[in-house]
N, C-alpha and C positions, 0 to 999 in steps of 0.2 A: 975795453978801454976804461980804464977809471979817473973819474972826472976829478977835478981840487977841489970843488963842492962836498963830495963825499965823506971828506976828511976835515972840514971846515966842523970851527963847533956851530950850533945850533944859536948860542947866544949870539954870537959874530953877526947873525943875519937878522936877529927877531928884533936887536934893536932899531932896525932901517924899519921893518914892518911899522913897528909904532911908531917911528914917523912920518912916515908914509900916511898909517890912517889916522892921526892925531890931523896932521895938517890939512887933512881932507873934513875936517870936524867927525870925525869918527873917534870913537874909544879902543882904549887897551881891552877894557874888560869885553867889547865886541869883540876884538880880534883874538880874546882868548878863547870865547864861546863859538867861533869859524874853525880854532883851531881845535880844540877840543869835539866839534862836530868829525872835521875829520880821522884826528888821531885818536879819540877814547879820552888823552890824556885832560884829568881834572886842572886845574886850578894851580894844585898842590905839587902836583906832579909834573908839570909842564916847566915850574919856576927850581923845582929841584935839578930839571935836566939842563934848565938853563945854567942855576949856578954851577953845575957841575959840569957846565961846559963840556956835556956829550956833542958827538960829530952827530952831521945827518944820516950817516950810516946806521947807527947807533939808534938814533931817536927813531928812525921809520923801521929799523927792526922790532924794536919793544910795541912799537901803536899797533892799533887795532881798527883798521882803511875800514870808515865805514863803507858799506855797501853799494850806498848813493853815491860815492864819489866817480862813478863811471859816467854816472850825468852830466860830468865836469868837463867841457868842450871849448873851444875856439882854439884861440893860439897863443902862445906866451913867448915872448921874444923872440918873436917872429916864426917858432914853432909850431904844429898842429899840434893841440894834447893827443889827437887820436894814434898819430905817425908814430910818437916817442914808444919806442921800444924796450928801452932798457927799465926792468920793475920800478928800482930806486928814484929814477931820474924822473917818472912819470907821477911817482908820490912827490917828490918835489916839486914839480912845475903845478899839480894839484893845487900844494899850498900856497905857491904864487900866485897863483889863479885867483884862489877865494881873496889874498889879500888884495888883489887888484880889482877884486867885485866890489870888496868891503870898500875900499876909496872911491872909487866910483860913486858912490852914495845908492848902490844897488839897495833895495828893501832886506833886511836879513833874512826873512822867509825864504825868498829867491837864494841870496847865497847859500843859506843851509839844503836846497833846492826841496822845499817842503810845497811850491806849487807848481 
């Protein structure tokens, strides 16, 4: 089954992210270093996929899942991460994840899960 997320571009969603962590008193440049934790992608490269409005298909093919992200547990709209089977759909709810730590006012250590 392929979802309409997959086919969404990347920038369509990032801007909800920054607001999401903006209005939580949290930063962009946080949410680019959560994002960047996960996908590899710099700074540079994150704001070219956005303007280039690649899908999430796209953007979670080129990254590079860090390792730790299997650390990444609970549930995200109303989902277990651990249940999610399909690869794609489990790097995505990933990144929901962290931005919903990040708004939380989680410590970023924790979110990059460094303790």
């Amino acid at each position: 089954m392929t979802h309409k997320i997959y086919e969404m571009p990347v920038a369509s969603v990032y801007v909800h992210y920054v607001n999401k962590v903006v209005r939580k008193d949290r930063t962009e440049d946080e949410l680019i270093e959560v994002i960047k934790w996960l996908t590899g992608f710099d700074k540079r490269t994150l704001k070219k996929h956005l303007k280039d409005e690649i899908t999430f298909r796209e953007f979670f093919k080129e990254a590079k899942i860090n390792p730790k992200a299997k650390l990444i547990t609970g549930s995200i709209c109303g989902v277990k991460i651990a249940e999610i089977e399909d690869p794609l759909m489990k790097k995505i709810r990933y990144m929901d994840k962290l931005v919903d730590e990040l708004a939380k006012g989680r410590p970023m250590e924790k979110v990059l899960r460094q303790v």
